[in-house]
Steps between C-alpha positions, in 0.01 A plus 500: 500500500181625356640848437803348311218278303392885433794586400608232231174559345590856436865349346555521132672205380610456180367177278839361520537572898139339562633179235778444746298577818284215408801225462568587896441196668213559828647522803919559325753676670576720222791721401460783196838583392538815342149605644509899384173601704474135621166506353450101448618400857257805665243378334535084549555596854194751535260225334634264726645261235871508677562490858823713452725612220838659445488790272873565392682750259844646448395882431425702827260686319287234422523339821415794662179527309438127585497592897265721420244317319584244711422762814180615345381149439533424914719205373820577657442196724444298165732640293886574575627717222916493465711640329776307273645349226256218354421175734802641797192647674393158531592251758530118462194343562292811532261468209389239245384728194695720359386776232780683239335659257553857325848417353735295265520155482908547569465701766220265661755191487771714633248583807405065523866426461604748796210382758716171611304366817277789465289322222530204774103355562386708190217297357351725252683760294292766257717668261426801219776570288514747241741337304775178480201277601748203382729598738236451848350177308858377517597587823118349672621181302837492638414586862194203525246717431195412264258731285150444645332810290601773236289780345584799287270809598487775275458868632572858435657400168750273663520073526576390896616131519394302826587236674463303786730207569517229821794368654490136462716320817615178324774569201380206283160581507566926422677325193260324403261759528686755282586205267093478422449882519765506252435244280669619131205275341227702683324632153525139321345413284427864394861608504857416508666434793569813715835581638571510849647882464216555320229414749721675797444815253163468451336351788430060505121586615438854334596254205260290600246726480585732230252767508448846273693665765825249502466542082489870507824496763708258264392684174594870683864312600527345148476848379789617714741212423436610158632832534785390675536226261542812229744631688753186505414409113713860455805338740808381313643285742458167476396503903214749391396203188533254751247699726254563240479147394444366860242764552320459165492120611334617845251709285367245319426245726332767716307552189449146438339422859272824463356328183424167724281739731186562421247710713245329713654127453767468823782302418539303808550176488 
């Protein structure tokens, strides 16, 4: 074990791979789905954080290259790379944290929908989408899970979203927990009430906190809805006007909750 200690020390991980390696529970049996190199299981495993780990993805190539840094590590007794289509490499039961991160919010729920049983004694799920962050907030609320952390990590010129999210056993109580998390007068008395598709877009506790990077990641998207806003002023149907108008609604209450932030004062309440 003290030559794989050696060997995680020599492991590059990225900001964003070491954020997520750090919401790994001790002791988790952990599965990384679409693992590439299977760098964050290799080297939870090789500090001794996780006991074992599943490190899964549907492209041979990268699976191959996961064996081997899995090889090289001395893990293979720790880790058992496989090969397949989101959590099907998994069995029921077999791990309670589960990492997705690297891809599309749509894709992600696709992956969560498809696990059935497989997602059966998962406690702890810690997600990265690129994009369609709504779209996991949604489904976590609709399958009993509850947001216990989010952060936005800049890097390399691009905004990564995480989150980690529990599984909470009793329905009435996941309810009520998402009920709180998303309470629509969460910026009172500072700001009008926030709707519900509007937190699910931009994150109940990143709200909460509201720092320069959250701002600079709303302005940037502001900046793109205008462009695309341009683009349906020039429609002439009245489904393109209809668009426009909903979206230039969207726009300014995005606009309107960035003016209730303010840097350094969180807005938990």
């Amino acid at each position: 074990m003290n030559e794989s200690k050696e060997y995680a020390a020599g492991l590059k991980l990225s900001r964003r791979l070491a954020a997520l390696a750090d919401w790994v529970p001790e002791g988790a049996r952990f599965a990384d789905i679409g693992t590439d190199h299977a760098l964050l299981p290799v080297y939870l495993a090789a500090i001794g954080r996780i006991p074992f780990a599943v490190a899964g993805d549907v492209h041979a190539g990268p699976a191959e290259a996961a064996r081997r840094q899995v090889e090289a590590a001395g893990l293979s007794g720790v880790v058992s790379v496989r090969l397949g289509d989101g959590l099907s490499v998994l069995s029921p039961g077999e791990v309670d944290t589960v990492c997705i991160a690297g891809m599309g919010g749509s894709l992600m729920v696709r992956l969560l929908e498809a696990a059935g049983p497989r997602l059966q004694g998962v406690r702890t799920l810690i997600l990265s989408p690129h994009v369609a962050e709504d779209q996991v907030r949604r489904w976590l609320v609709d399958r009993q899970y509850a947001l216990e952390d989010e952060r936005l990590l800049a890097e390399d010129g691009e905004t990564y979203t995480l989150m980690r999210a529990v599984y909470v056993a009793d329905a009435a109580e996941a309810a009520a927990r998402n009920d709180r998390l998303y309470d629509e007068a969460l910026l009172t008395p500072r700001c009008p009430d926030v709707p519900r598709e509007l937190l699910l877009a931009m994150g109940p506790l990143l709200l909460r906190e509201a720092g320069e990077t959250f701002r600079a990641k709303w302005r940037a998207e502001l900046a793109k809805r205008e462009k695309i806003l341009a683009q349906l002023r020039l429609g002439q149907s009245a489904g393109a006007e209809e668009k426009a108008r909903a979206w230039e609604e969207e726009s300014r209450r995005i606009e309107e909750v960035l003016s209730c932030t303010q840097e350094g004062r969180p807005l938990s309440n």
